[in-house]
DSSP file (Angstrom, degrees, kcal/mol; ACC not computed):
  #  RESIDUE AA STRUCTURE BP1 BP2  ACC     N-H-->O    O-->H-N    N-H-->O    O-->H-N    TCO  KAPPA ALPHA  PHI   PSI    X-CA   Y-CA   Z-CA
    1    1 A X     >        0   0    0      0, 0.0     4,-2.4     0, 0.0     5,-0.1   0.000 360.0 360.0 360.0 -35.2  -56.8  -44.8   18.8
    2    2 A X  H  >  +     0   0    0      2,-0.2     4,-1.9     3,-0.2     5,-0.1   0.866 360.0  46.4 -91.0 -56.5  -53.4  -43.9   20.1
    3    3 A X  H  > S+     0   0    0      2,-0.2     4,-1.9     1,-0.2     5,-0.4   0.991 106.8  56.3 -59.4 -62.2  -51.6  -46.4   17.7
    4    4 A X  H  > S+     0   0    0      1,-0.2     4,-3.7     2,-0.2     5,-0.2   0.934 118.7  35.4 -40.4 -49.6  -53.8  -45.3   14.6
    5    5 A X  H  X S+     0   0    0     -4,-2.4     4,-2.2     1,-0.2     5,-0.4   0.998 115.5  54.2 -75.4 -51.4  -52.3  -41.3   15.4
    6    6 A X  H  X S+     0   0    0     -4,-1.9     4,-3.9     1,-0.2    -1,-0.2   0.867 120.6  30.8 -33.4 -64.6  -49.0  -42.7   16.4
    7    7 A X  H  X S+     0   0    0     -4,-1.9     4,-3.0     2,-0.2     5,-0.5   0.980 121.1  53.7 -49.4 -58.8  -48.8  -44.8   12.6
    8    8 A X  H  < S+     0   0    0     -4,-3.7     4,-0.3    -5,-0.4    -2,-0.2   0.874 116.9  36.3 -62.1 -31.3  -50.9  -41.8   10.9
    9    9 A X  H >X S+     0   0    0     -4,-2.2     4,-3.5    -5,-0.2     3,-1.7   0.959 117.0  56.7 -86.6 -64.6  -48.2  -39.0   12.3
   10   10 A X  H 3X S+     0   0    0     -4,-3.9     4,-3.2    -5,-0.4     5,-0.3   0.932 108.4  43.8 -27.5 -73.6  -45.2  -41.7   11.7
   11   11 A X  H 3X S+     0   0    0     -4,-3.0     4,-0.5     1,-0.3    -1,-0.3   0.531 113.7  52.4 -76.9   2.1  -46.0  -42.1    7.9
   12   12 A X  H <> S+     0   0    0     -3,-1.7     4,-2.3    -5,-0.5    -1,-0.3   0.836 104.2  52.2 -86.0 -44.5  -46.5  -38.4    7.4
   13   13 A X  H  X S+     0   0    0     -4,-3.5     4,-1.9     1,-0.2    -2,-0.2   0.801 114.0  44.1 -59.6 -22.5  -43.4  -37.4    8.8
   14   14 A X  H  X S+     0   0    0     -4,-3.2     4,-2.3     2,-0.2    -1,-0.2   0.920 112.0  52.7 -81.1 -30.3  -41.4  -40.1    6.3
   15   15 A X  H  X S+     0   0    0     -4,-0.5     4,-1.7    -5,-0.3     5,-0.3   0.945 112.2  45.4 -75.0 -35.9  -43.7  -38.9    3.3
   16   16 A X  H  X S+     0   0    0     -4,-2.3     4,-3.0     3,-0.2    -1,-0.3   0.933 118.3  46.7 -53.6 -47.0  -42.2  -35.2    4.6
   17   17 A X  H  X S+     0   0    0     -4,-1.9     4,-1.6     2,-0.2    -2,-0.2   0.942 114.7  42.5 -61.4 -66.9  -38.7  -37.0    4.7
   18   18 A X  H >X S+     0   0    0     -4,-2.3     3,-4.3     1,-0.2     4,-0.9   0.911 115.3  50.4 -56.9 -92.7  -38.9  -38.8    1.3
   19   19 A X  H >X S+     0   0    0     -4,-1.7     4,-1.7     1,-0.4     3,-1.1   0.769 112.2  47.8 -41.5 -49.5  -40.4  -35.7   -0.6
   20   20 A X  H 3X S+     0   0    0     -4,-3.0     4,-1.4    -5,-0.3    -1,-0.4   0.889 107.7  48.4 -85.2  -4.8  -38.1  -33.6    0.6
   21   21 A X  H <X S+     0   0    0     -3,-4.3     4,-1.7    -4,-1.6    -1,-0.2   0.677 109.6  58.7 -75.8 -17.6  -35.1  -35.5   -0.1
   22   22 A X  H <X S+     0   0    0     -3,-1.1     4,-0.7    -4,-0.9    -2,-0.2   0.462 107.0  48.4 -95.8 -19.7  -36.5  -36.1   -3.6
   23   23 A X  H  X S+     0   0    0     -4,-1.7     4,-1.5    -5,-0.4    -2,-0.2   0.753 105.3  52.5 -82.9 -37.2  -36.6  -32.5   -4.1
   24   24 A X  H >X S+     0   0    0     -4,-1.4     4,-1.8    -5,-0.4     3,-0.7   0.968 111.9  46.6 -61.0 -54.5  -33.4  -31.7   -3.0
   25   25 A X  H >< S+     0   0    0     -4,-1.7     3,-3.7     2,-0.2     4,-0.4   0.929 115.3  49.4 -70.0 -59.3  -31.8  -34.5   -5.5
   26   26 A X  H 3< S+     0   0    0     -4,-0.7    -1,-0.2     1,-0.4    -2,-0.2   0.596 105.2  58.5 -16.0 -45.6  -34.0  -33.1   -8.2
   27   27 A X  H X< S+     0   0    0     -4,-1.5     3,-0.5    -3,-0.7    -1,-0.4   0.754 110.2  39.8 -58.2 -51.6  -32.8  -30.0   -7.2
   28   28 A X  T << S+     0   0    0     -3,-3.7    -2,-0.2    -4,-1.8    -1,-0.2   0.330 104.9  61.3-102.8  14.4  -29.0  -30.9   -7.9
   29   29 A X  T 3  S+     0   0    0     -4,-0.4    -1,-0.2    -5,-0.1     2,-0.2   0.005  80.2 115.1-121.2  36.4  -29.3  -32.8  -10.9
   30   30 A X  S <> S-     0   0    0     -3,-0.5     4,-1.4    -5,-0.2    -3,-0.1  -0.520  76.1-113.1 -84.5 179.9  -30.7  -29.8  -12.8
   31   31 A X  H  > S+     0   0    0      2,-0.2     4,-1.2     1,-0.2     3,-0.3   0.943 117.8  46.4 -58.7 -59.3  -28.8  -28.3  -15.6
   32   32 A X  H >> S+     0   0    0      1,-0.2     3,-1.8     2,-0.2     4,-1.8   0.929 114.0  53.0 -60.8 -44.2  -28.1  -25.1  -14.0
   33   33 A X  H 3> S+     0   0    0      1,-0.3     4,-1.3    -6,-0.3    -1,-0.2   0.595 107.3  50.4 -36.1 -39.9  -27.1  -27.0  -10.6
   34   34 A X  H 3X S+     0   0    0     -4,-1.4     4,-1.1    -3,-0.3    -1,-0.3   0.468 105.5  50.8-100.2  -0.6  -24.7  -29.2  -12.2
   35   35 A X  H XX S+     0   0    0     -3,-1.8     3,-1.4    -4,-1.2     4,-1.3   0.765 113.7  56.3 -94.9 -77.2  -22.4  -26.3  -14.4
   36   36 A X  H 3X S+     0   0    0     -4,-1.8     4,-1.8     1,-0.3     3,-0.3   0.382 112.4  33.8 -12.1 -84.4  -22.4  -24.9  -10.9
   37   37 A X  H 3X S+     0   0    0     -4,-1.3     4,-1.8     2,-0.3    -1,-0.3   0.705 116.4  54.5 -19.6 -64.8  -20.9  -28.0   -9.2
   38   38 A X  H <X S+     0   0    0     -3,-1.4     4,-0.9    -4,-1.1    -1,-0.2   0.889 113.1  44.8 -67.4 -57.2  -18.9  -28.8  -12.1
   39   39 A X  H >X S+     0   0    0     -4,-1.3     3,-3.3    -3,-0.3     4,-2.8   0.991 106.8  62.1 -41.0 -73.3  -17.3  -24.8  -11.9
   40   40 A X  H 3X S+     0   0    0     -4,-1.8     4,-2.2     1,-0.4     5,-0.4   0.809 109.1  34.9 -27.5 -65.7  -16.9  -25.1   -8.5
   41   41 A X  H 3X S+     0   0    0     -4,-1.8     4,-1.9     1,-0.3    -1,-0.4   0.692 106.7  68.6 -84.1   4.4  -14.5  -27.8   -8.7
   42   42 A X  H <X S+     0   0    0     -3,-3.3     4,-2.4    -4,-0.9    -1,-0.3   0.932 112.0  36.3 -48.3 -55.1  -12.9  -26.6  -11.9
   43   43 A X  H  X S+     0   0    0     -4,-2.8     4,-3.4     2,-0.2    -2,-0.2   0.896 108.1  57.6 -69.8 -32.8  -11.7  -24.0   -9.8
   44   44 A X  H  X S+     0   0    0     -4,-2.2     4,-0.9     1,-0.3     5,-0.3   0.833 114.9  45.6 -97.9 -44.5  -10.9  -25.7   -6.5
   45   45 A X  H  X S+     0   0    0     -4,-1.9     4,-1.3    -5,-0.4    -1,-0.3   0.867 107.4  56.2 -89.5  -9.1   -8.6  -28.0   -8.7
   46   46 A X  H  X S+     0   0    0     -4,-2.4     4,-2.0    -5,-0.2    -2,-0.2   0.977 110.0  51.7 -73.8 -42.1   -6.9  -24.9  -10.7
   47   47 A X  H  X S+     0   0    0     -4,-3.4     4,-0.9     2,-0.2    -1,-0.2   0.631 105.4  50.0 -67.5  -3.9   -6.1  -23.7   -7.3
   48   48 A X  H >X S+     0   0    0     -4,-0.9     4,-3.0    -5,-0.2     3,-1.0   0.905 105.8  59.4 -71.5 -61.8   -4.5  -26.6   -6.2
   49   49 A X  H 3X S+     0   0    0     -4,-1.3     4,-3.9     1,-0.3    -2,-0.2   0.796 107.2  44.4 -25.7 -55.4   -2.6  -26.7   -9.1
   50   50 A X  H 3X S+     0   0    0     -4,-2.0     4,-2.6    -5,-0.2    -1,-0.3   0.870 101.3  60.0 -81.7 -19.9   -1.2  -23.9   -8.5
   51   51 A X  H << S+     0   0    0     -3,-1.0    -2,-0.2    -4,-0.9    -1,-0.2   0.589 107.7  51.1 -50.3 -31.0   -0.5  -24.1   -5.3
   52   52 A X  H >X>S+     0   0    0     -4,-3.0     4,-3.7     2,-0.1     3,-2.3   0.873 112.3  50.4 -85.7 -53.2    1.6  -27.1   -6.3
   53   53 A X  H 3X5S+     0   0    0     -4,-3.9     4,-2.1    -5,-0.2    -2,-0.2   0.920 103.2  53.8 -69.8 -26.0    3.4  -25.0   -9.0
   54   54 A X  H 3<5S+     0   0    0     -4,-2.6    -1,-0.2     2,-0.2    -2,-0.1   0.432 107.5  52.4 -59.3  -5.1    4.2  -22.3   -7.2
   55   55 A X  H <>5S+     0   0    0     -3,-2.3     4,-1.9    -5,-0.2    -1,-0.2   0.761 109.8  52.4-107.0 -20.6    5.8  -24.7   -5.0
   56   56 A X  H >X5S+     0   0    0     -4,-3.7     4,-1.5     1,-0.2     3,-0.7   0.977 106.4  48.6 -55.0 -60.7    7.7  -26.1   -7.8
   57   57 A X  H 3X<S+     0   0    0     -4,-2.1     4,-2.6    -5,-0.5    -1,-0.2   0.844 106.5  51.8 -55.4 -46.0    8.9  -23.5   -9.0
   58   58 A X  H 3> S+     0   0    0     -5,-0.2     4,-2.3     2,-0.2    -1,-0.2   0.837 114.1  50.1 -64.2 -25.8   10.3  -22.1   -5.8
   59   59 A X  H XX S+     0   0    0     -4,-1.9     3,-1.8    -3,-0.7     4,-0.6   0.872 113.7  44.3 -66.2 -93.1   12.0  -25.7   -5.4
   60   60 A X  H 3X>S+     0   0    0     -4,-1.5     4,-3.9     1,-0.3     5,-0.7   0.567 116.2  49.3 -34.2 -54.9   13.4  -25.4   -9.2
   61   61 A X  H 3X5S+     0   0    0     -4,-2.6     4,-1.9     2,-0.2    -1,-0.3   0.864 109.2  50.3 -39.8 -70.6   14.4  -21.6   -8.2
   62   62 A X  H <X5S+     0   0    0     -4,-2.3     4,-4.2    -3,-1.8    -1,-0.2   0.937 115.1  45.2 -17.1 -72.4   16.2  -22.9   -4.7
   63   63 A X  H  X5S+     0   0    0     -4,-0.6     4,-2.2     1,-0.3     5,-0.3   0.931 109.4  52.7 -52.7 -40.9   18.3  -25.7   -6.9
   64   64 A X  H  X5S+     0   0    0     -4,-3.9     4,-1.4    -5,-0.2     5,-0.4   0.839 114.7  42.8 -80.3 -28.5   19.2  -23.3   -9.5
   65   65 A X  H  X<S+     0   0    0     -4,-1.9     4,-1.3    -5,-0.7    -2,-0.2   0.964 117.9  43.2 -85.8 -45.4   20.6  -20.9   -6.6
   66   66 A X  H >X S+     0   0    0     -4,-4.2     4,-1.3    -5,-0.2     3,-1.0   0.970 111.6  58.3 -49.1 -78.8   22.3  -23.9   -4.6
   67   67 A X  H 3X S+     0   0    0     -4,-2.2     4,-2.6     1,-0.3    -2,-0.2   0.621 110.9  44.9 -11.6 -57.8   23.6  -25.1   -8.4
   68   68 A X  H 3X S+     0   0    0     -4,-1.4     4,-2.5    -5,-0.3     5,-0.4   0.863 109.9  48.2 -70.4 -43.2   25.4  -21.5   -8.9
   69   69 A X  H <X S+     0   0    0     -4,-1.3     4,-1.9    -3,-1.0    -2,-0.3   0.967 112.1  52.8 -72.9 -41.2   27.0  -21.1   -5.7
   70   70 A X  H  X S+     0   0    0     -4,-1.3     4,-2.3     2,-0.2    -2,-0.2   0.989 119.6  33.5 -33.3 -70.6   28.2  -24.8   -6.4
   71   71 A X  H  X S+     0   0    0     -4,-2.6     4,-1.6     1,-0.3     6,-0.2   0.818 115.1  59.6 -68.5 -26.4   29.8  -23.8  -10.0
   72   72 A X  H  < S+     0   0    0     -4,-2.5     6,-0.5     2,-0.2     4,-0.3   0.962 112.9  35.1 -64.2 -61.3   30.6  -20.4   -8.6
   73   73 A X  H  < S+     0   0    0     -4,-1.9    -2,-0.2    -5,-0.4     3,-0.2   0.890 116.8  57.1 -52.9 -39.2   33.1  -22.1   -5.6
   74   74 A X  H  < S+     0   0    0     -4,-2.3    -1,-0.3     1,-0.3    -2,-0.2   0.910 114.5  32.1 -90.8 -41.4   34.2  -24.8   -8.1
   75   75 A X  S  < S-     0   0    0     -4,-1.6     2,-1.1     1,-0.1    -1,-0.3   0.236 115.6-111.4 -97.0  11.7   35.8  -22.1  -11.2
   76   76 A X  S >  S+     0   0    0     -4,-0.3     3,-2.5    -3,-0.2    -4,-0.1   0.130  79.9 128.5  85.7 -42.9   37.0  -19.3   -8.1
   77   77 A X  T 3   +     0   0    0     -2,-1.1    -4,-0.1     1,-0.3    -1,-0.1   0.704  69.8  50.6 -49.2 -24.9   34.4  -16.5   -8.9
   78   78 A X  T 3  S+     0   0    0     -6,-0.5    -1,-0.3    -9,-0.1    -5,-0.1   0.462  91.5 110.4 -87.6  -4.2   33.0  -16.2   -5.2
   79   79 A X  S <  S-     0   0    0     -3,-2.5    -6,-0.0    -7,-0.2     0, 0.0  -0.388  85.9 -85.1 -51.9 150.1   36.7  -15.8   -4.1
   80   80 A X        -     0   0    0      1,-0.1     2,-0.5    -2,-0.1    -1,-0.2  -0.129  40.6-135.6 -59.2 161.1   37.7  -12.5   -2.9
   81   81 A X        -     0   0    0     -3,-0.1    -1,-0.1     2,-0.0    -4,-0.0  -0.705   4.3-139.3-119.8  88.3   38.8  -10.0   -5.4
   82   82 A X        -     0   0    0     -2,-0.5     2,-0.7     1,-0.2    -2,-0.0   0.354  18.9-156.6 -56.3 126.7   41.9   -7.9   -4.9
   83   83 A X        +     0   0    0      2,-0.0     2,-0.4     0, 0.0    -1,-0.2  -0.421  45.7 129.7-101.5  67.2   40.6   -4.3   -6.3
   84   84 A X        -     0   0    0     -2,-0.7    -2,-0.0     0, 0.0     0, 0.0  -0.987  63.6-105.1-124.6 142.1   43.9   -2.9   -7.1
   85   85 A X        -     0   0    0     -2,-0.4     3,-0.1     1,-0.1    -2,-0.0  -0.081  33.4-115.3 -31.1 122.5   44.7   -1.2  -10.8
   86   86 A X        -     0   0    0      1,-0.1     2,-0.1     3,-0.0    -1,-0.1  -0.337  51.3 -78.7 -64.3-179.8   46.7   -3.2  -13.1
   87   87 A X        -     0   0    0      1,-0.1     2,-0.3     0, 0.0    -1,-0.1  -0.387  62.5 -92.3 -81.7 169.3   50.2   -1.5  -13.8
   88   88 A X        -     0   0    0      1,-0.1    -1,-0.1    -2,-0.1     2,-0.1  -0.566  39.4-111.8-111.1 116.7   49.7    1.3  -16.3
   89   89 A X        -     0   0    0     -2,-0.3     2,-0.3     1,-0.1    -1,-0.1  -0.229  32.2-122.2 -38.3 111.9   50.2    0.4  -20.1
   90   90 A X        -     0   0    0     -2,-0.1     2,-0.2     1,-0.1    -1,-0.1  -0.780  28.8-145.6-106.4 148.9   53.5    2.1  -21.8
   91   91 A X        -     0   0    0     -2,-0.3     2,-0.4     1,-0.1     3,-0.1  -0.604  15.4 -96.3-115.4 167.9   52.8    4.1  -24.7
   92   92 A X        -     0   0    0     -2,-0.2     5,-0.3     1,-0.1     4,-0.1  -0.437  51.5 -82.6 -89.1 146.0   54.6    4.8  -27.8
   93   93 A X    >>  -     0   0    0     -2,-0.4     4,-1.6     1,-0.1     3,-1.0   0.384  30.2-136.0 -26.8 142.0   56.8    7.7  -28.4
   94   94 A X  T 34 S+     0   0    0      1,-0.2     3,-0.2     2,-0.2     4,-0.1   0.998 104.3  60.4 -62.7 -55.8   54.9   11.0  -29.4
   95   95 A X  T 34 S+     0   0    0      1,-0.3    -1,-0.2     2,-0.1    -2,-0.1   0.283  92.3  60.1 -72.9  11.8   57.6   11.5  -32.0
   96   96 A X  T X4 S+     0   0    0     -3,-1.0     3,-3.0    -4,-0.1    -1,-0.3   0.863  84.9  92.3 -60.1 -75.4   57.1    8.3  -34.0
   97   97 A X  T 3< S+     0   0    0     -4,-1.6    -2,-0.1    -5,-0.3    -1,-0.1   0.150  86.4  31.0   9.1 -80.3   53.9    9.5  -34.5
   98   98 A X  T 3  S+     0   0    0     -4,-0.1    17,-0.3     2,-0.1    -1,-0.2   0.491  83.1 124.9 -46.5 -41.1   54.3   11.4  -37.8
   99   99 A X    <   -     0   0    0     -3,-3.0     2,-0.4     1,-0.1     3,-0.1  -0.270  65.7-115.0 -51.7 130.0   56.8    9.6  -39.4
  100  100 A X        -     0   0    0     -2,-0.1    13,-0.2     1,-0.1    -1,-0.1  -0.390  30.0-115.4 -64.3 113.3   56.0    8.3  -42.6
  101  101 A X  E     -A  112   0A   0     11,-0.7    11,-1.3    -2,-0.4     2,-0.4  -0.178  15.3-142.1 -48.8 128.8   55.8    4.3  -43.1
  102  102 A X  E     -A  111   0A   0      9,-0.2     2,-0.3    -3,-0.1     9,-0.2  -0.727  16.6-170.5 -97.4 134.1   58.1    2.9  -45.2
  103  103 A X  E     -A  110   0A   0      7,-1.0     7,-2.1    -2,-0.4     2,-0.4  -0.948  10.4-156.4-124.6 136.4   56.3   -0.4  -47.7
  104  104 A X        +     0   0    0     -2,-0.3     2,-0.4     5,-0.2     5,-0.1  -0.996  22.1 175.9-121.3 111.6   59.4   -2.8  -49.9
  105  105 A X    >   -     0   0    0     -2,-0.4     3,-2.2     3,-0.2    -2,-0.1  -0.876  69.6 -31.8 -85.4 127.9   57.1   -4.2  -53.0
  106  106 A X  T 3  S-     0   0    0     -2,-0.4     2,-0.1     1,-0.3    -1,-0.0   0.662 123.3 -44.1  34.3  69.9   59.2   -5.9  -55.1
  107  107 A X  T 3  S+     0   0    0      1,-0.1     2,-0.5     0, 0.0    -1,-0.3   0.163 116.4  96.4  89.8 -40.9   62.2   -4.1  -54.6
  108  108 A X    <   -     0   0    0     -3,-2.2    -3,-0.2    -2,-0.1    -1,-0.1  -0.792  63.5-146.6-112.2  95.2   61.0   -1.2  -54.8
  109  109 A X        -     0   0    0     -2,-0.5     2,-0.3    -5,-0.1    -5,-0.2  -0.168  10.0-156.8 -74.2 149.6   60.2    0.7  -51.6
  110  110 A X  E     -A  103   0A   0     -7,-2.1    -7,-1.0     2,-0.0    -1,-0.0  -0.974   9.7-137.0-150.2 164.2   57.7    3.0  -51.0
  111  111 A X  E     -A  102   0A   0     -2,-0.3     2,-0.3    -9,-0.2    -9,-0.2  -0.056  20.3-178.4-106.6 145.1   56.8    6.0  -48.6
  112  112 A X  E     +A  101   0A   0    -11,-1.3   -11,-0.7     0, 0.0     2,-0.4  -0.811   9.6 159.6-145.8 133.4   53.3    6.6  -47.0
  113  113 A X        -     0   0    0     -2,-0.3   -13,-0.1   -13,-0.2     3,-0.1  -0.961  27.4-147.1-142.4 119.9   52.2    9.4  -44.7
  114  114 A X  S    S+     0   0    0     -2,-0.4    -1,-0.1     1,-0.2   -16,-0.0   0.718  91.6  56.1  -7.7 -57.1   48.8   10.3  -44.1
  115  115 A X  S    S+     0   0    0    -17,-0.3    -1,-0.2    -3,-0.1     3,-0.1   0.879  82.6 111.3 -77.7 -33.5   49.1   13.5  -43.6
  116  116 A X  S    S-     0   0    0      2,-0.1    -3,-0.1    -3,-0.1     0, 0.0   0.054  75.3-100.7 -60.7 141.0   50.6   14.2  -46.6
  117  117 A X              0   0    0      1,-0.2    -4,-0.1     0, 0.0    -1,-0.0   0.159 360.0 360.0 -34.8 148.3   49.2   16.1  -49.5
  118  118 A X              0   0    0     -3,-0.1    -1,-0.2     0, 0.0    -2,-0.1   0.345 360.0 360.0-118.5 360.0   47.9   13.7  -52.5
């Protein structure tokens, strides 16, 4: 008697085991189940992805800042820069100014002044 319930209890608890394991996959190969699953990792690899370009990018960024301070040392710009005024520019007499410009065409010179009446 003790064997019969022993078997009878045994092979109900696998039929529990099989059916429910057979619901569960049932369960994950429906439609809605599998765009789920499919999203999921859509996203879980765009965020990798980005996680990797944003480290890329911070590399490219890094080089391009090493890269400048290189070309900067090598032409002088990162050398100090004396801040003093160049010397002051001499200008030409006020009393040039006015004078009328003299033009030689073919011989024949002639006068030009701005100002003067036409």
């Amino acid at each position: 008697m003790f064997r019969r319930t022993f078997w009878f209890t045994a092979g109900a608890a696998a039929g529990v085991w099989a059916t429910t394991k057979v619901n569960r996959k049932l369960r994950q190969l429906t439609p809605e189940s599998l765009a789920a699953t499919a999203a999921n990792k859509a996203i879980e690899t765009g965020q990798r992805l980005k996680d990797r370009a944003v480290g890329f990018a911070g590399d490219v960024r890094d080089g391009m800042a090493q890269r400048e301070a290189e070309l900067g040392d090598a032409l002088g710009l990162n050398a100090s820069v004396d801040h003093e005024l160049p010397a002051p520019r001499r200008h030409a007499a006020i009393e040039n100014r006015n004078k009328p410009k003299t033009y030689v065409v073919e011989g024949t010179s002639y006068s030009y002044n701005r100002n003067e009446d036409h």
